[in-house]
N, C-alpha and C positions, 0 to 999 in steps of 0.2 A: 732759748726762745727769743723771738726779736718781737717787736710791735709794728704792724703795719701803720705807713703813712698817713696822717691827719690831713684830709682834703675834700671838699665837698666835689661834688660829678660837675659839668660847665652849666650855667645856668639858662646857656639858648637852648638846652634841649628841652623838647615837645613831650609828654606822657601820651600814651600809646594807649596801655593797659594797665590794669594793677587787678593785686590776685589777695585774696585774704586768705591764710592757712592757718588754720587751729591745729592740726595733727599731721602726725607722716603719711595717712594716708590720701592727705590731698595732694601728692605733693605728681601722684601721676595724672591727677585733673589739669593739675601746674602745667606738667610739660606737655600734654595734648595741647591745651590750648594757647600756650608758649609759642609751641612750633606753628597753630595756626594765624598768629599776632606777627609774624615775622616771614610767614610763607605766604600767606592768603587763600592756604585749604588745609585741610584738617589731616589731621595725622594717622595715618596705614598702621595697622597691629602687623611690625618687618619689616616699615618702610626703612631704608637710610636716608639722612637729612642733609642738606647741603652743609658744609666743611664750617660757613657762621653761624645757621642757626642750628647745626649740633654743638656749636663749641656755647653758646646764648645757654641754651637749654641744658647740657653740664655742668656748666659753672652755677647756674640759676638751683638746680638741684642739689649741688651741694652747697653752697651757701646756704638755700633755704634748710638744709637739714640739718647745719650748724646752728640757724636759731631756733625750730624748732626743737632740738637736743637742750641748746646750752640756755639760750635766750629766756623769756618770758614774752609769752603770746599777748595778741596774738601775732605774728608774722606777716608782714605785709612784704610783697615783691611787685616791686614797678620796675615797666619796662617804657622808656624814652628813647628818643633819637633827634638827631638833628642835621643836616644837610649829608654829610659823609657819616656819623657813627650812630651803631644803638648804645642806650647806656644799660645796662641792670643796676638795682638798687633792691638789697635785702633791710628789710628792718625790724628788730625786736624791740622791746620795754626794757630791756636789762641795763640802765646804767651803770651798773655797781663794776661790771667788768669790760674792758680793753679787746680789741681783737688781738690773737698773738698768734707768729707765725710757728707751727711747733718743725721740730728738728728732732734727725734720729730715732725717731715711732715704729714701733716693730711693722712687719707687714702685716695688715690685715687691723690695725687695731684705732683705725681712724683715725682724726684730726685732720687731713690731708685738704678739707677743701676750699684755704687760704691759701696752700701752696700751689692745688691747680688752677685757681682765679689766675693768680700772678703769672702763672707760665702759658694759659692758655687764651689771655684777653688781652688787649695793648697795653689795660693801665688799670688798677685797682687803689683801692683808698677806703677811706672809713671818716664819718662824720658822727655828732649828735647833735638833737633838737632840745627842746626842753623835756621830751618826753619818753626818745627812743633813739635807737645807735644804728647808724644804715652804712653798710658796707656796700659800694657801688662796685661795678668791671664796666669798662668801653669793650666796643668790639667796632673793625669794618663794617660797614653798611653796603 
């Protein structure tokens, strides 16, 4: 297991939206209105999304499911931008533990959604405040 990078998101970026999730089943309110924060209409039950805001709204799902799982609620997701990029930003209460990147997980048995942040966004990292621990991804704009 390794540890993601210690770095906060840039601080020119603008806050768009933020989402408060208590449970997993907010988390498909999440992505409707995700895709409508980054498309500027609302999301088709079979639509496909364009190649940034499906990769926005992947990553934003599994991260948020990582702290809804591991984290302590509640869950906050904000989404920023600033001239060329959007930022995601997940955040839980749980200081007690690190984000870790995991290796070698059988198929099907989770942890994975550190390692698709990092392969599917330009850049990922991990901050805390005094109160809670935010794992951010960039993406194109």
């Amino acid at each position: 297991m390794g540890t993601l990078r210690t770095s906060p998101p840039p601080p020119q970026a603008v806050e768009l939206r933020c989402w408060l999730l208590r449970r997993p089943q907010d988390l498909r309110a999440l992505r409707a209105s995700l895709h409508e924060a980054l498309t500027g209409h609302d999301l088709v039950d079979g639509e496909r999304l364009d190649e940034v805001p499906e990769l926005v709204v992947l990553v934003a799902t599994e991260l948020a499911t990582n702290a809804l799982r591991h984290g302590l609620p509640p869950t906050i997701v904000t989404l920023s931008a600033s001239d060329d990029y959007f930022y995601l930003d997940v955040a839980d209460h749980d200081l007690s533990t690190l984000p870790e990147l995991t290796h070698f997980q059988p198929t099907g048995s989770g942890g994975r959604g550190l390692q698709l942040a990092l392969a599917l966004s330009l850049d990922v990292g991990w901050y805390a405040t005094d109160d809670s621990k935010h794992i951010w991804a960039s993406f194109d704009r």
